[in-house]
C-alpha positions as CSV (number, residue, x, y, z in Angstrom):
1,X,13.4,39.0,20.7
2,X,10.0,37.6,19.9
3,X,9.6,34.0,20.5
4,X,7.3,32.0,18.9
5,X,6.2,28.2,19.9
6,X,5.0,25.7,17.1
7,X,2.9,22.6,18.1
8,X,1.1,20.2,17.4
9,X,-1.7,22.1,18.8
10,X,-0.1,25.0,17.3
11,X,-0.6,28.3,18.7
12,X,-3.7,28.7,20.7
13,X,-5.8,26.5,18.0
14,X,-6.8,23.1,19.4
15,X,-7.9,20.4,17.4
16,X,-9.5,17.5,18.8
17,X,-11.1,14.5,16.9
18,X,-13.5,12.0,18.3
19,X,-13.5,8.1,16.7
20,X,-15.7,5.9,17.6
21,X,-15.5,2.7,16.4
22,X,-18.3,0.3,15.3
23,X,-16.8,-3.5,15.2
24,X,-19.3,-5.6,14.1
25,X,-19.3,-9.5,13.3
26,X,-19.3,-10.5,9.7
27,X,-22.0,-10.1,7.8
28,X,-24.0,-13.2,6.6
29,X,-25.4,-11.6,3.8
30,X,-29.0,-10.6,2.7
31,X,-30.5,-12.9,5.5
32,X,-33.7,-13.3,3.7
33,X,-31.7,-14.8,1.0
34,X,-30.4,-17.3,3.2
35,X,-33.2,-18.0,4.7
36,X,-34.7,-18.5,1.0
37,X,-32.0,-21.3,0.2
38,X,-32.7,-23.3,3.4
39,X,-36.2,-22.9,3.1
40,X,-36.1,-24.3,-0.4
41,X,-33.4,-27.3,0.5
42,X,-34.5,-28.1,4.2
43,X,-32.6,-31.0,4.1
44,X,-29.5,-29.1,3.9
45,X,-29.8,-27.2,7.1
46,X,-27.4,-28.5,9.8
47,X,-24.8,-30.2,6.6
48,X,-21.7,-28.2,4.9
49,X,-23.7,-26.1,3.1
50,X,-25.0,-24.5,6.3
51,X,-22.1,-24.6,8.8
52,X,-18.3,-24.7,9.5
53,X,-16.9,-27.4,12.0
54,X,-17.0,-24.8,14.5
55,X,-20.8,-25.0,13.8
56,X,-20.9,-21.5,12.7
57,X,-22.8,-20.4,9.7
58,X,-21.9,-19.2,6.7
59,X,-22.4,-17.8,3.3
60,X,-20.7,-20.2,1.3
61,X,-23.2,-21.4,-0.8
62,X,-23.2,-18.1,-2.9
63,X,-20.3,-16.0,-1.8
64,X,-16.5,-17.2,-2.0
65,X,-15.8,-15.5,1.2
66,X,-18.0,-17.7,3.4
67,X,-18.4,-14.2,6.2
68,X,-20.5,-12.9,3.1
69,X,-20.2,-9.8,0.6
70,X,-17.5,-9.4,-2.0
71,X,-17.7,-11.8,-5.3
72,X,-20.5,-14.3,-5.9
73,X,-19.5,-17.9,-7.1
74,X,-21.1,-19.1,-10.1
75,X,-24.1,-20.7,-8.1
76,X,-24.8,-17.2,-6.0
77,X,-24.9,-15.7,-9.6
78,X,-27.3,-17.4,-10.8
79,X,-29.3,-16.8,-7.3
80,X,-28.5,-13.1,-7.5
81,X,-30.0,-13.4,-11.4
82,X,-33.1,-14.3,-10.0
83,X,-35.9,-11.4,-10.3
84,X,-36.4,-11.7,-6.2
85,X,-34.3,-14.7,-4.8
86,X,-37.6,-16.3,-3.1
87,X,-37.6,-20.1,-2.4
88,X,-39.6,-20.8,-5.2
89,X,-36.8,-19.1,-7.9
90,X,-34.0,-21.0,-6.1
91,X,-35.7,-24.4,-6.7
92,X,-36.3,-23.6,-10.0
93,X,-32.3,-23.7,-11.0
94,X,-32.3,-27.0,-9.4
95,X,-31.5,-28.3,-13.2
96,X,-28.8,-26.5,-14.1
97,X,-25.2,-27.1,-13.6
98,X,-24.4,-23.6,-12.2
99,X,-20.4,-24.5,-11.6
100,X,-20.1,-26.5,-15.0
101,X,-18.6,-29.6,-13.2
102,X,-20.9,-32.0,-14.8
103,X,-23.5,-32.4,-12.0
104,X,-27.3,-30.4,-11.6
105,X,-27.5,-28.1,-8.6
106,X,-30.0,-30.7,-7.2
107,X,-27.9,-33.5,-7.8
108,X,-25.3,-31.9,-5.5
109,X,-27.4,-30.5,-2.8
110,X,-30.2,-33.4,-2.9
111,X,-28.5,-36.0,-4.6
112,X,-31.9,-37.5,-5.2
113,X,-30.9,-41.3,-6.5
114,X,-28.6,-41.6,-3.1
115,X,-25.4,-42.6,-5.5
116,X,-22.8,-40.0,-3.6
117,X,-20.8,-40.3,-0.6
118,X,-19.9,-36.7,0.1
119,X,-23.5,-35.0,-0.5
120,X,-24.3,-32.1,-0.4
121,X,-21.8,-30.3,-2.0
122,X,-21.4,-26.7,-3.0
123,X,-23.1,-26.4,-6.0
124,X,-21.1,-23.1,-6.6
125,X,-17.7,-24.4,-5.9
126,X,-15.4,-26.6,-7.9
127,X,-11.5,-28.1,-7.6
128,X,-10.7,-25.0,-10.5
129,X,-12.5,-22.0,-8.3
130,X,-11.9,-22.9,-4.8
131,X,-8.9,-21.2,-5.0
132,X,-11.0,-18.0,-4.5
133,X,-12.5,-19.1,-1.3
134,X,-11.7,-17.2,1.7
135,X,-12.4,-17.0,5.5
136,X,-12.7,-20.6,5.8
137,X,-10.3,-23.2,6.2
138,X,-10.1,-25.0,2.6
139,X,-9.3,-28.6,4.7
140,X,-13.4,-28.0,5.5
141,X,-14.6,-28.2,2.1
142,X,-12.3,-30.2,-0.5
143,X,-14.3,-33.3,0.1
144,X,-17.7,-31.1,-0.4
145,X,-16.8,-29.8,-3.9
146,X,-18.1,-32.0,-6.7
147,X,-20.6,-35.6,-6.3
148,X,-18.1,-38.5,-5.6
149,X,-18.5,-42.0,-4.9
150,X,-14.9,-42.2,-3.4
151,X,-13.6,-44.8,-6.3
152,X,-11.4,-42.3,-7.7
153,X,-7.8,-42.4,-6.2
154,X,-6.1,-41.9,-9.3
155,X,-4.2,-38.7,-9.6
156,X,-3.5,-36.7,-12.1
157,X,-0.3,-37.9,-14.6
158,X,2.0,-34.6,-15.1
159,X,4.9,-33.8,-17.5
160,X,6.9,-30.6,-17.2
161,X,8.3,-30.0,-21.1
162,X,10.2,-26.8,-20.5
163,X,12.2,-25.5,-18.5
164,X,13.3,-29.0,-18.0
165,X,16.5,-28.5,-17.2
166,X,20.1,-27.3,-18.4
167,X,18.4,-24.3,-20.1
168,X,20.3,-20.7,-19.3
169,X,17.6,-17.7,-18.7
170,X,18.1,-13.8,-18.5
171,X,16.5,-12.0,-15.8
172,X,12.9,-10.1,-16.9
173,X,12.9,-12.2,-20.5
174,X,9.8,-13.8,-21.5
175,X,9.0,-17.4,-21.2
176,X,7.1,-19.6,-21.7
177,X,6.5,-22.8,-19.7
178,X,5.2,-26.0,-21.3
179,X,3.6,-29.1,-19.9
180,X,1.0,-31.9,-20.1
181,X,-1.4,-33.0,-17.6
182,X,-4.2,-36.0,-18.1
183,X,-6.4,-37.8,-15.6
184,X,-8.0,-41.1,-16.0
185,X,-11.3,-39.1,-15.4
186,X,-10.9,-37.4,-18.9
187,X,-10.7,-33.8,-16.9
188,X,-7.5,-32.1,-15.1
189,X,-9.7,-29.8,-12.8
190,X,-7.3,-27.0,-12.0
191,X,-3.3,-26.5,-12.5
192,X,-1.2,-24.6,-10.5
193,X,2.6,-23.5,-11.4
194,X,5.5,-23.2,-9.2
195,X,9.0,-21.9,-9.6
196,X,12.4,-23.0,-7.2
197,X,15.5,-20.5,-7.2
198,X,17.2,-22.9,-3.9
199,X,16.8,-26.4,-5.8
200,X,13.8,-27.1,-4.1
201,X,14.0,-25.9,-0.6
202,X,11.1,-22.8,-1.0
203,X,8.5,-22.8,-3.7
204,X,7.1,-19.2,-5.3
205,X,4.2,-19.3,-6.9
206,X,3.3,-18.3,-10.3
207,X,-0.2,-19.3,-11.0
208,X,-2.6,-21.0,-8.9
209,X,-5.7,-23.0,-9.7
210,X,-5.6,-22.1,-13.8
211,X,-7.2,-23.9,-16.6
212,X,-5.1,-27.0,-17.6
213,X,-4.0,-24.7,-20.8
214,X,-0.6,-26.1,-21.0
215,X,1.2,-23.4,-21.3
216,X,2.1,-20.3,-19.1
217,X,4.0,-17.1,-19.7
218,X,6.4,-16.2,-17.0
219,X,8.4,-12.9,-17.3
220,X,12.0,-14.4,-15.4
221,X,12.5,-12.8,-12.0
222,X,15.9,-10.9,-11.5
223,X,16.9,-13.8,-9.0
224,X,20.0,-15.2,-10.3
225,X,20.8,-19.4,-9.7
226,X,22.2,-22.5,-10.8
227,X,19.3,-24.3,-8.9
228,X,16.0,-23.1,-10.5
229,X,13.3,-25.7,-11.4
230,X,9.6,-25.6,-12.4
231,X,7.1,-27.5,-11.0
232,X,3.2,-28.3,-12.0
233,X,0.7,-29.8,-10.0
234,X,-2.8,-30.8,-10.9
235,X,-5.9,-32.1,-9.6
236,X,-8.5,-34.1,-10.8
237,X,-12.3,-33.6,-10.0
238,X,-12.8,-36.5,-7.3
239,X,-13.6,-36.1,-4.0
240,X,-11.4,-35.4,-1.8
241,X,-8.8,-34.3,-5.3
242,X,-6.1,-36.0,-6.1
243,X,-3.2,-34.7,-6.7
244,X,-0.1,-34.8,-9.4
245,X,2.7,-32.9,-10.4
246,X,6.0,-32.9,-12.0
247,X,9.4,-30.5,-12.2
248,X,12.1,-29.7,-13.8
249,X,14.7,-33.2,-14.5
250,X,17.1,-31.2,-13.9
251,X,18.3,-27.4,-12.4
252,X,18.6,-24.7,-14.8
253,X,20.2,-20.9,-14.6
254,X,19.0,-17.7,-13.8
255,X,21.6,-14.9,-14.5
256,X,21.1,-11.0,-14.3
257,X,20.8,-8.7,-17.4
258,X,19.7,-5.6,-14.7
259,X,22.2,-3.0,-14.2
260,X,22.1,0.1,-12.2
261,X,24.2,2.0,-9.7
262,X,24.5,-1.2,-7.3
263,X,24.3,-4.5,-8.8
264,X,21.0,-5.5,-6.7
265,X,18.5,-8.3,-7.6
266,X,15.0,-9.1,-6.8
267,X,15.8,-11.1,-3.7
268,X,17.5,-8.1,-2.2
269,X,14.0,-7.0,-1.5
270,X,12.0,-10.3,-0.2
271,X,9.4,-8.5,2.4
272,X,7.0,-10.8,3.4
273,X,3.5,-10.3,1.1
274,X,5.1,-8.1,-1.5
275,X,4.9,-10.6,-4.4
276,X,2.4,-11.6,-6.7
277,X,0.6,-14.8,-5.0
278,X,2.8,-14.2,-1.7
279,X,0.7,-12.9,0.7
280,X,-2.1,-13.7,3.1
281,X,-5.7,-12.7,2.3
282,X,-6.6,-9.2,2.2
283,X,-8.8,-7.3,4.7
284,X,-11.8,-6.4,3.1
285,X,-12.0,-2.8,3.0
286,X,-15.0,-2.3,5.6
287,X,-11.7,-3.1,8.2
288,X,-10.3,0.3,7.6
289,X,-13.3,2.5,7.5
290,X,-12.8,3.1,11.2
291,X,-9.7,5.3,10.1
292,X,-10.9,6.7,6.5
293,X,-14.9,6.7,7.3
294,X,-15.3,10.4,7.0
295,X,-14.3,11.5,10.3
296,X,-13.1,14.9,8.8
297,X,-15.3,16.9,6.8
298,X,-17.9,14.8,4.4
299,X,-15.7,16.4,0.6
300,X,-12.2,15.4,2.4
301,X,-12.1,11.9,3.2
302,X,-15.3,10.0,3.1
303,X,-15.1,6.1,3.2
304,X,-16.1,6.4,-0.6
305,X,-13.6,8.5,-1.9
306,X,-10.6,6.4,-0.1
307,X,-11.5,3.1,-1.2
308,X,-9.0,1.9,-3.8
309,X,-6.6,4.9,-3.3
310,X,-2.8,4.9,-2.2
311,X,-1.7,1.9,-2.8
312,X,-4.2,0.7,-5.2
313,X,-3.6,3.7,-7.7
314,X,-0.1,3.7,-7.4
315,X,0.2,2.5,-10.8
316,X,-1.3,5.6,-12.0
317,X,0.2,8.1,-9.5
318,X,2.8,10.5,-11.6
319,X,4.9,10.9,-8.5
320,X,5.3,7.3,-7.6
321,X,6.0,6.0,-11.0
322,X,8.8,8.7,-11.0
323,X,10.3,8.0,-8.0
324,X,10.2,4.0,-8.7
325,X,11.6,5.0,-11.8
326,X,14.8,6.5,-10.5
327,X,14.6,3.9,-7.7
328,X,14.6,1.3,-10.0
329,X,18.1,2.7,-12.0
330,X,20.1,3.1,-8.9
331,X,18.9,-0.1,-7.4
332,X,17.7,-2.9,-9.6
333,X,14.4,-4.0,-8.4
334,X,14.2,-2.0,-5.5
335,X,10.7,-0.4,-7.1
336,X,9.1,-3.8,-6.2
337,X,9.3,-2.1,-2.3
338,X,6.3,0.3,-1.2
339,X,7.8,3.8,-1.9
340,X,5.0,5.9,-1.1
341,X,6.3,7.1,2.0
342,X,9.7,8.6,1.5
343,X,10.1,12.0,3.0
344,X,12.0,13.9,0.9
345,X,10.6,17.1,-1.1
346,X,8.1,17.3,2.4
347,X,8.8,20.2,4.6
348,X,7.0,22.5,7.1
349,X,8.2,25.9,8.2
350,X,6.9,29.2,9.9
351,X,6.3,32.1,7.6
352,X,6.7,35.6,10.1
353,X,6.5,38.5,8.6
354,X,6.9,42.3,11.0
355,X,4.8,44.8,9.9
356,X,5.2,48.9,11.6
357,X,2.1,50.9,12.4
358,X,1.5,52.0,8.5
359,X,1.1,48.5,7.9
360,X,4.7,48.7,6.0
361,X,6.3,45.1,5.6
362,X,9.6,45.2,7.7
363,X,10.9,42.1,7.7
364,X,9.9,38.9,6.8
365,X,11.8,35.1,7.7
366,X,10.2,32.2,6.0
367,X,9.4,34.0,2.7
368,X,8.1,32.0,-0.4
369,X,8.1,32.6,-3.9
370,X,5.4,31.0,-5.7
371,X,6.7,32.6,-9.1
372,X,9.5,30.4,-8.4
373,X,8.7,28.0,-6.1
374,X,11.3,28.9,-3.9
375,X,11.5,28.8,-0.5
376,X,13.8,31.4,0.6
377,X,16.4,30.4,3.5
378,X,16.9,33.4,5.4
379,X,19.5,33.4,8.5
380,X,16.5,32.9,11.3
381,X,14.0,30.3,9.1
382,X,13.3,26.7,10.5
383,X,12.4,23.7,8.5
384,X,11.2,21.1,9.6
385,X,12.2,18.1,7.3
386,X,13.6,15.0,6.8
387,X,16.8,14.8,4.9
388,X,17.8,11.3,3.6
389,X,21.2,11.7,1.9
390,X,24.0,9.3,0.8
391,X,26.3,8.0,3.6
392,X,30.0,8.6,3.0
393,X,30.7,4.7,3.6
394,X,28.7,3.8,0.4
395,X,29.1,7.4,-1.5
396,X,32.3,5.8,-3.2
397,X,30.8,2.5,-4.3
398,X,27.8,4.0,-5.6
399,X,29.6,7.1,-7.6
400,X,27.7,9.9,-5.9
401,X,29.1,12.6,-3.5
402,X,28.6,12.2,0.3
403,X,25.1,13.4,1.4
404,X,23.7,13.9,-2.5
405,X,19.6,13.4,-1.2
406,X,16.5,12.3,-2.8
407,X,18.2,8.4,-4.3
408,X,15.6,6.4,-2.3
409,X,17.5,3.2,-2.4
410,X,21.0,4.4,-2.0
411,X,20.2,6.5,1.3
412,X,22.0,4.9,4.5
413,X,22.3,7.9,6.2
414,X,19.8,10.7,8.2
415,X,21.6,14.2,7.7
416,X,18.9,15.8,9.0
417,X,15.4,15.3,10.7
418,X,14.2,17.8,12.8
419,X,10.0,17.0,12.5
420,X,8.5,17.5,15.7
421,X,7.9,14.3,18.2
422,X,4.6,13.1,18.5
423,X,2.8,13.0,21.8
424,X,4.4,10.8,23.9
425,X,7.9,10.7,22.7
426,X,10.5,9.7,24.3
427,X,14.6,9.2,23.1
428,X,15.1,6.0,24.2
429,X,12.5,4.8,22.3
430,X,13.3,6.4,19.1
431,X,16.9,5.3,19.8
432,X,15.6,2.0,19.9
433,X,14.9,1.9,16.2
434,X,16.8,4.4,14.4
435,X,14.2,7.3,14.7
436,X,16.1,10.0,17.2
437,X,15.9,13.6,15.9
438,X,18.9,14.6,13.6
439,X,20.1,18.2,14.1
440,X,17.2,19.2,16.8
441,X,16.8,17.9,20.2
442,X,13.8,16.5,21.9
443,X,13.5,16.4,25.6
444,X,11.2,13.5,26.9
445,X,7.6,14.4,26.5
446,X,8.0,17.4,24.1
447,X,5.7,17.3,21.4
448,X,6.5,21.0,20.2
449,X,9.1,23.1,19.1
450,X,10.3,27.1,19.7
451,X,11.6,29.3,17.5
452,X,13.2,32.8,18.1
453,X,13.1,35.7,15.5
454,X,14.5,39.2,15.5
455,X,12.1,42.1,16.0
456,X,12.7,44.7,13.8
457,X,12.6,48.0,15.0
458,X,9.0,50.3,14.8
459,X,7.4,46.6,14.3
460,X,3.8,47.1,15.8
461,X,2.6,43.5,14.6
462,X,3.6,40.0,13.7
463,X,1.7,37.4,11.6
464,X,2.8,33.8,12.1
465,X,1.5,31.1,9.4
466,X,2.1,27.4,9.9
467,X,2.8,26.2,5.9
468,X,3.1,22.6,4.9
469,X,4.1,21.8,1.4
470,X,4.4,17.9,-0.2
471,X,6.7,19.0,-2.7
472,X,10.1,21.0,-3.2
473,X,10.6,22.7,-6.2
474,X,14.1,20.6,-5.6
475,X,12.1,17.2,-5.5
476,X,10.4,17.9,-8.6
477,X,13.9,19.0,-10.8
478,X,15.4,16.0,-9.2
479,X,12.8,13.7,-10.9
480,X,12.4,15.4,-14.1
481,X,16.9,15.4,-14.5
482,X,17.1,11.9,-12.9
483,X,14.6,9.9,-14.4
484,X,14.8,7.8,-18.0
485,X,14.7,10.6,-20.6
486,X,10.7,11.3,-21.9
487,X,10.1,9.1,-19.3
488,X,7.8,9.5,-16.0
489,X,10.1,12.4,-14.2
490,X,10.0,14.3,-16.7
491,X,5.8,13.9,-17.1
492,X,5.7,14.1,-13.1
493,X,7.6,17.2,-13.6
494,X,5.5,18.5,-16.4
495,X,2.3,18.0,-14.7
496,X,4.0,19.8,-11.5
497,X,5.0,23.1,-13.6
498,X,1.6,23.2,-15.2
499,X,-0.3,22.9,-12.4
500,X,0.4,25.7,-9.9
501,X,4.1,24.2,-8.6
502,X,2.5,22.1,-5.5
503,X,2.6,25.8,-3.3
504,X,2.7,25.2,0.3
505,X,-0.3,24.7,2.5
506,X,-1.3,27.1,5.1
507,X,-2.1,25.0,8.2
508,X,-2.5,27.5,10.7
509,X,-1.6,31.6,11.1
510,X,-1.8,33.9,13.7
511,X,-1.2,37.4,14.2
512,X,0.6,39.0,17.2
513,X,0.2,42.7,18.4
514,X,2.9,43.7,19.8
515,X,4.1,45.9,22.8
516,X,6.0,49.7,21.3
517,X,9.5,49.8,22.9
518,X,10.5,52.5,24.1
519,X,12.7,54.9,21.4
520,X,15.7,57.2,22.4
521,X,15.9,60.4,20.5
522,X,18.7,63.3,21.4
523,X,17.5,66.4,22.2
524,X,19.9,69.5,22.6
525,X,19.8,71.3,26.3
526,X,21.0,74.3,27.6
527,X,22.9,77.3,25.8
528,X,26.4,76.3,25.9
529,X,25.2,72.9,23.5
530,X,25.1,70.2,26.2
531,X,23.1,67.3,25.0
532,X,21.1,64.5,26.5
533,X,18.2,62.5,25.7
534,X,14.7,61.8,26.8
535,X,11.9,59.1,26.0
536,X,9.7,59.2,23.3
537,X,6.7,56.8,23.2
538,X,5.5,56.3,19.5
């Protein structure tokens, strides 16, 4: 028997990676430009424009997130449009009205004739844009976003026209809702549009701080109810903004035009920060170049190269738009989930292949054909893969035969999942969630796996490779027979067939030398035809 051990330091190869990690405080921008802006508007220094409550600084003058960086308000564009953002150019814009809300830039930073009660304010920012505004709590700045002499208490008067009530609506049809909105001012600053599905108790959010266009198209949400509503509030332009708003007189319905394999709907699949308007700001992407910054070589994964990927060009990944697809037909909605990392069509397996002193192939375990793209299963191979299937509980409601693999959404059940523990792995804490091993076992601490194989005989050497491959020739066939006809399983697949069949990656190889046994030959001895036998050492 030869016996060979797969790691994850496989073999006698070691690979070790350093990170170090810079953390930095955020930036506060080009500091020669803010010095620039202080150094033309002195009197500013030490107001709103210059520092948080927490008397920190910030950029907020020019940038909507006040650490600095990312998107300029309309004020910072006007800076940045300057040929080299000296004193001298920033005064000279003191006459225009950089954020269109009716007042000069000097008028809100200097307000010369002393007629304001909330001076300075950001001559960048308005009630319509502050929506944008990020890494500073918006409490600190709505009385600091347009000249006010604090007589305006008025707020906005808002109608909601439709929905209004009674109306019946089918999931993911198009429509559109209507409203007014007028301010004794003569300007509605911003509007933002809310819908209901509990009568009232939650709010989603469909637009936020949009021009009063009165109108909004809204694509209905598979969430079916007797207790939607709409609601619009607006604000006017005083400082601090008031506020008005309207909904619905009255509920109206929601009902389900989806079907699939289970009758699922939209709120099957509420995670916190999945929908449009729903979550918390982002991290700018600085926060994850400690992780994608180019630790591995400079072509493979430089900062550059992974900003904007995964996630961000899901929309365009082949493979994810196939597998939402077929995700989407068993379970209604379910593609709203992150799908990027199911297991299946992922595997890993060892590739050993006996060869005898004339370099003759003997035997081989493991073997691939990448004519086919098929992975052989031979009686001594070990995959190491996780193998999602359909439960038996559910197989009957959801028409598919127990264990059928690769539905996404259907899978409640593990029928296999032999990948190798990481460091520190332990069964009680894999228990703990869900994650034991399926078909292998794990002692406490192992972070490797061994594997035994035949030797064949006259073999003189062995060569071990380590292959990883992303996707199964299965996967693919799955997609391409599963998916909406012409649709993107079938281009997934395409693109797959023409394009070499995803062949499996060699991660690491090895080749063993291995000890001659010794052989037993019969020999004849003696006249009267005795026989017996001898070694023979090849």
């Amino acid at each position: 028997m030869c016996t060979s051990t797969v790691s994850r330091h496989p073999l006698t190869t070691t690979l070790a990676a350093m990170v170090v990690v810079l953390i930095a405080t955020p930036a506060l921008g080009r500091p020669s430009i803010r010095r620039n802006f202080f150094d033309a508007y002195p009197q500013a220094v030490g107001t709103r424009l210059d520092l948080r409550l927490n008397n920190t600084q910030h950029c907020g003058v020019c940038h909507f997130d006040f650490n600095g960086g990312g998107p300029r308000n309309p004020y910072g564009l006007a800076v940045g449009g300057t040929p080299n953002r000296t004193a001298a150019e920033i005064l000279a814009l003191g006459n225009l009205d950089s954020d269109l809300d009716g007042y000069s830039n000097d008028t809100e930073i200097l307000d010369p004739g002393g007629l304001y009660t909330n001076t300075p304010t950001f001559p960048g920012l308005t009630a319509g844009n502050v929506g944008q505004v990020v890494n500073t709590p918006l409490a600190e700045i709505l009385d600091h976003l347009t000249p006010s002499t604090g007589a305006d208490t008025t707020p906005p008067v808002v109608t909601v026209l439709f929905p209004n009530g009674g109306q019946s609506l089918g999931s993911s049809s198009q429509q559109t809702i209507t409203w007014t909105a007028t301010d004794n001012s003569g300007t509605v600053a911003a509007v933002s549009v809310y819908v209901t599905f509990d009568g009232g108790v939650t709010w989603d959010p469909l637009a936020l701080s949009m021009p009063n266009t009165g109108s909004l198209t809204w694509f209905v949400q598979n969430r079916p109810t007797t207790l939607a509503r709409a609601r619009v509030e607006a604000i006017d332009g005083a400082s601090p903004p008031n506020v008005g708003s309207d909904q619905s007189d009255a509920p109206f319905t929601i009902y389900s035009t989806a079907s699939g394999r289970v009758p699922t709907t939209l709120r099957d699949f509420d995670m916190p920060g999945t929908q449009p308007l729903g979550a918390e700001t982002l991290n700018p992407p600085t926060n994850c170049a400690m992780c994608h910054g180019g630790y591995d070589q400079p072509e493979v994964e430089p900062y550059y190269n992974w900003q904007g990927s995964l996630m961000a060009h899901a929309s365009i990944d082949p493979l994810f738009l196939a597998a939402m697809d077929v995700a989407n037909q068993d379970a209604p909605e379910s593609g709203d989930l992150c799908l990027r990392w199911y297991p299946e069509g992922r595997r890993m397996w060892l590739n050993v292949r006996f060869y005898g002193r004339d370099g003759a192939l003997l035997s081989e375990s493991g073997a691939y054909d990448a004519g086919t793209a098929e992975l052989i299963h031979d009686p001594e191979i070990k995959v190491y893969e996780a193998v999602p299937v359909v439960g038996e509980n559910i197989a009957g409601v959801v028409g598919l035969p127990p264990d059928t693999e690769f539905h996404f959404a259907l899978n409640n059940k593990m029928l296999k999942d032999n990948r190798i523990p990481p460091l520190g792995f332990t069964n009680a804490a894999y228990a703990a969630f869900g994650g034991s091993p399926v078909g292998a076992v794990y002692a406490d601490g192992q972070n490797y796996d061994v594997s035994d194989y035949s030797i064949p005989p006259g073999a003189a050497r062995a060569e071990v490779t380590l292959y990883y491959q992303s996707i199964s020739r299965e996967f693919a066939e799955f997609l391409r027979d599963n998916s909406t006809p012409g649709g993107p399983g079938e281009a997934f697949y395409n693109l797959w067939a023409a394009n070499g069949r995803c062949p499996p990656e060699p991660m690491v190889a090895d080749t063993l030398l291995l000890r001659a046994p010794v052989e037993w030959t019969p020999q004849r001895l003696g006249a009267a035809g005795a026989t017996g036998a001898q070694p023979v050492t090849p």
